[in-house]
SERO-4910 file (N, C-alpha, C, O; in steps of 0.05 Angstrom, whole numbers):
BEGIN
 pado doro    nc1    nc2    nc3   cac1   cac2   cac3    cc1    cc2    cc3    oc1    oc2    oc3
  Unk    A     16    -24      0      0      0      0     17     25      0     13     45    -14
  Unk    A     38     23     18     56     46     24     74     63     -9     77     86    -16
  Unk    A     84     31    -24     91     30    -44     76     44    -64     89     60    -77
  Unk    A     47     40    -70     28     62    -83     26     81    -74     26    101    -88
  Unk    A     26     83    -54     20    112    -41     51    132    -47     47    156    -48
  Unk    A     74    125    -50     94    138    -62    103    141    -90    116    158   -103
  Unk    A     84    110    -95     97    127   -127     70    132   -135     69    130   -159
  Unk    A     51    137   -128     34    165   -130     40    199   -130     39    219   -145
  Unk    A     46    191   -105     59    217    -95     82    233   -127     80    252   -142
  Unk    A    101    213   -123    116    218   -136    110    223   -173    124    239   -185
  Unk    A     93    212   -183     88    215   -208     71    234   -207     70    245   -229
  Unk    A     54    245   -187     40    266   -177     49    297   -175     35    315   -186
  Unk    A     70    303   -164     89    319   -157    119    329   -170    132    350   -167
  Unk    A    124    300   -190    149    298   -195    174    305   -180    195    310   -192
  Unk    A    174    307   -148    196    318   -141    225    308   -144    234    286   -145
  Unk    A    234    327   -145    266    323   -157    285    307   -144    306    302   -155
  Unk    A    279    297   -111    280    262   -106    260    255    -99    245    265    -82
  Unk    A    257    236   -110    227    217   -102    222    210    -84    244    203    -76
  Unk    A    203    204    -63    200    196    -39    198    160    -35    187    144    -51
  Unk    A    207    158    -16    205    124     -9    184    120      2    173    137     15
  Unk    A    178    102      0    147     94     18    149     97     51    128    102     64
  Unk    A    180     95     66    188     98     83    178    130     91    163    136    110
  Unk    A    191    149     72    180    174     84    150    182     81    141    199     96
  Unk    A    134    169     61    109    175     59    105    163     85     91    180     97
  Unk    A    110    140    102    100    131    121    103    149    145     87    156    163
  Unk    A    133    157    137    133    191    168    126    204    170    121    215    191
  Unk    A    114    219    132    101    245    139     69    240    155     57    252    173
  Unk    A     62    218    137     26    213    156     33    202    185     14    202    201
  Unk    A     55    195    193     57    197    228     55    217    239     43    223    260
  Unk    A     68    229    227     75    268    244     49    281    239     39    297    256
  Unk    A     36    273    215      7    291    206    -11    274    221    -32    287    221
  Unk    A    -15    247    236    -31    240    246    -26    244    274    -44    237    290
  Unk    A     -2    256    284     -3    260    305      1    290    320     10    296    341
  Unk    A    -10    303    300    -14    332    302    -39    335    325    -61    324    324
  Unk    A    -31    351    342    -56    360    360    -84    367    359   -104    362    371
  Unk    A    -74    389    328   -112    390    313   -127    370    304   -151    374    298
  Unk    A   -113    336    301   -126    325    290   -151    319    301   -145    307    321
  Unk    A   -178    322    298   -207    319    317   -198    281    319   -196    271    297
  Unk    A   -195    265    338   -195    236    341   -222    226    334   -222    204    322
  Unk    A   -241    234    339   -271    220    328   -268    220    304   -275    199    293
  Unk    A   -256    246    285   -262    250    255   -256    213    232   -266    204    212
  Unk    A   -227    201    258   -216    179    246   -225    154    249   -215    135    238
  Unk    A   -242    153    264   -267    142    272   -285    138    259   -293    115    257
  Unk    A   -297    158    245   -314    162    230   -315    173    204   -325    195    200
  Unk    A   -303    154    181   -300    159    154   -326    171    132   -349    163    130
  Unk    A   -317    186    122   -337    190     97   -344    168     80   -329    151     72
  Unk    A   -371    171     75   -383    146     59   -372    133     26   -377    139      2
  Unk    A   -360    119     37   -341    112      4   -351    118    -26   -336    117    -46
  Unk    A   -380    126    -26   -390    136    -50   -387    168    -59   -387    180    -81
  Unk    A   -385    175    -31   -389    212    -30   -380    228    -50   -380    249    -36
  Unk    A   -376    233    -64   -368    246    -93   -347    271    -78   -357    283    -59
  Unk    A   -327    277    -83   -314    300    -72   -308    319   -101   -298    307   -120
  Unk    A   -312    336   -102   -298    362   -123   -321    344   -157   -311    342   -179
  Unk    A   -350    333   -150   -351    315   -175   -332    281   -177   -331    266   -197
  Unk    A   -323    278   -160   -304    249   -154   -309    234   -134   -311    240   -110
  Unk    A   -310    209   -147   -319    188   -123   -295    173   -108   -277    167   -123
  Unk    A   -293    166    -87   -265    150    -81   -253    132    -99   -228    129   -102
  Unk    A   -278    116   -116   -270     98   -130   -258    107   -163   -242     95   -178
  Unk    A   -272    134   -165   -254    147   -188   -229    154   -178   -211    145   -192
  Unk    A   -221    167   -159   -199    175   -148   -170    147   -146   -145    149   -147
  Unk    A   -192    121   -141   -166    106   -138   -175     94   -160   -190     77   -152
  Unk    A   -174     94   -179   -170     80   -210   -153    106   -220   -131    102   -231
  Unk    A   -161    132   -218   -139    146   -232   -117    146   -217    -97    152   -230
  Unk    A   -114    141   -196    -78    138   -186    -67    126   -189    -42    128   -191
  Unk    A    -86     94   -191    -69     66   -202    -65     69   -227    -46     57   -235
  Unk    A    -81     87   -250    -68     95   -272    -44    113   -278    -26    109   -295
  Unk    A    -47    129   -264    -27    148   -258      2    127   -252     26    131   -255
  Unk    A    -10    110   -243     25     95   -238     24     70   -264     45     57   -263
  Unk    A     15     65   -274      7     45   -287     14     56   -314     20     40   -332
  Unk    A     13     82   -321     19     86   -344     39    112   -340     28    133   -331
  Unk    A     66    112   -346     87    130   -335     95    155   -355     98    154   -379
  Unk    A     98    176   -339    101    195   -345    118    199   -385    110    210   -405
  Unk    A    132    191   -381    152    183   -402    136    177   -431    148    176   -452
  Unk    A    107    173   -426     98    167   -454     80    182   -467     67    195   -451
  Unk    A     75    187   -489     66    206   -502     42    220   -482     22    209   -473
  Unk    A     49    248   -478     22    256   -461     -9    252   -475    -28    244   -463
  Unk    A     -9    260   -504    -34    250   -502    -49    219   -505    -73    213   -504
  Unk    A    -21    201   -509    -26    174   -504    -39    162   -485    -59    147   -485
  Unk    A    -16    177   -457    -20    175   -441    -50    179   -427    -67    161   -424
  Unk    A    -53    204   -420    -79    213   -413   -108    192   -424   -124    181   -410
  Unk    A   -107    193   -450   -126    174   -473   -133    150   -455   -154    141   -447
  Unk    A   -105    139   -452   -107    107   -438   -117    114   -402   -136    102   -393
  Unk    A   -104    132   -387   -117    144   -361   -145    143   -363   -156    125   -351
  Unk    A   -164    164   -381   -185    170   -380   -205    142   -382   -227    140   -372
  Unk    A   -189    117   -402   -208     98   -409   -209     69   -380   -222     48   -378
  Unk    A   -192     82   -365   -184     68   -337   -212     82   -316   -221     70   -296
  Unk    A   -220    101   -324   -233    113   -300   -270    121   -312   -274    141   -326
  Unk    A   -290    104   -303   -313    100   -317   -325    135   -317   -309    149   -303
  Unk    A   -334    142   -321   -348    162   -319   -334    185   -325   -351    201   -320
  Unk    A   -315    196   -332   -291    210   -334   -283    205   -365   -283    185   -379
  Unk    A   -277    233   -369   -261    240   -397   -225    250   -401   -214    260   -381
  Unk    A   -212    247   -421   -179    254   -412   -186    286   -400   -177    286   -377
  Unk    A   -195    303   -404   -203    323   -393   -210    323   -368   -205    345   -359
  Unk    A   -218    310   -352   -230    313   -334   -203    300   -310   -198    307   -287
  Unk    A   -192    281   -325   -179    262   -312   -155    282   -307   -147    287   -284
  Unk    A   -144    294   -333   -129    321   -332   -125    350   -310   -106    365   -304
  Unk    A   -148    347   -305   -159    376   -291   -162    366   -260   -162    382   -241
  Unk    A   -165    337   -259   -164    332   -226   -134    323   -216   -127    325   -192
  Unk    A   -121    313   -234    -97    312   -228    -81    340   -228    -60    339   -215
  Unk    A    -86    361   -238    -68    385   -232    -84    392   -203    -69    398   -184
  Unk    A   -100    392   -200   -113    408   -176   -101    387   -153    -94    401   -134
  Unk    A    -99    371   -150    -89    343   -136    -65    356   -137    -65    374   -120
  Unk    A    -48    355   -147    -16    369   -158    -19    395   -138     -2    399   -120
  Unk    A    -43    413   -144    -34    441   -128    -37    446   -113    -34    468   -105
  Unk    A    -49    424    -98    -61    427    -64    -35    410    -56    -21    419    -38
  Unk    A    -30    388    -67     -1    389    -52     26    397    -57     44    388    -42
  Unk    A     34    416    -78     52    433    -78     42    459    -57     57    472    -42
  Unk    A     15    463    -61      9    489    -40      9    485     -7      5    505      7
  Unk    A     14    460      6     16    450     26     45    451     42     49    455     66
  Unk    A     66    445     19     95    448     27     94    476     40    114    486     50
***
């Protein structure tokens, strides 16, 4: 899991060293063990259908397993084409436009 979750990150962000799954695992320690976190909130998850920004969890994790599944390195509009046909309900556009906003909430977070 940790392993997706970094090279997520990483094909996400492109940072100029990539993160190991090791540090993805420290930063959500330190962020889960932040004082603001409300402890009931973790307790009590959002309903796995809930649509966020127009997106459902389940769109969200088909486009990241695509996002790693099909690597930066190949034709962008190849790329995207094959992304978009990974994620039901969703167009390369769409799939496009949630991945930069994804991208700028966590470049705007650093």
């Amino acid at each position: 899991r940790w392993d997706a979750i970094a090279t997520f990150i990483n094909n996400l962000c492109k940072p100029q060293d990539p993160r190991t799954k090791e540090q993805c695992i420290e930063t959500y320690n330190k962020l889960a063990k932040k004082p603001n976190n409300n402890s009931n909130a973790a307790a009590a998850p959002a309903p796995a259908a809930a649509p966020v920004d127009g997106w459902t969890e389940e769109q969200d994790k088909l486009l990241q397993a695509s996002l790693a599944k099909y690597p930066a390195s190949m034709d962008k509009n190849e790329r995207w084409t094959s992304i978009a046909k990974e994620v039901p309900g969703k167009n390369k556009k769409d799939c496009v436009t949630r991945f930069k906003a994804i991208r700028d909430a966590i470049k705007n977070k650093k």
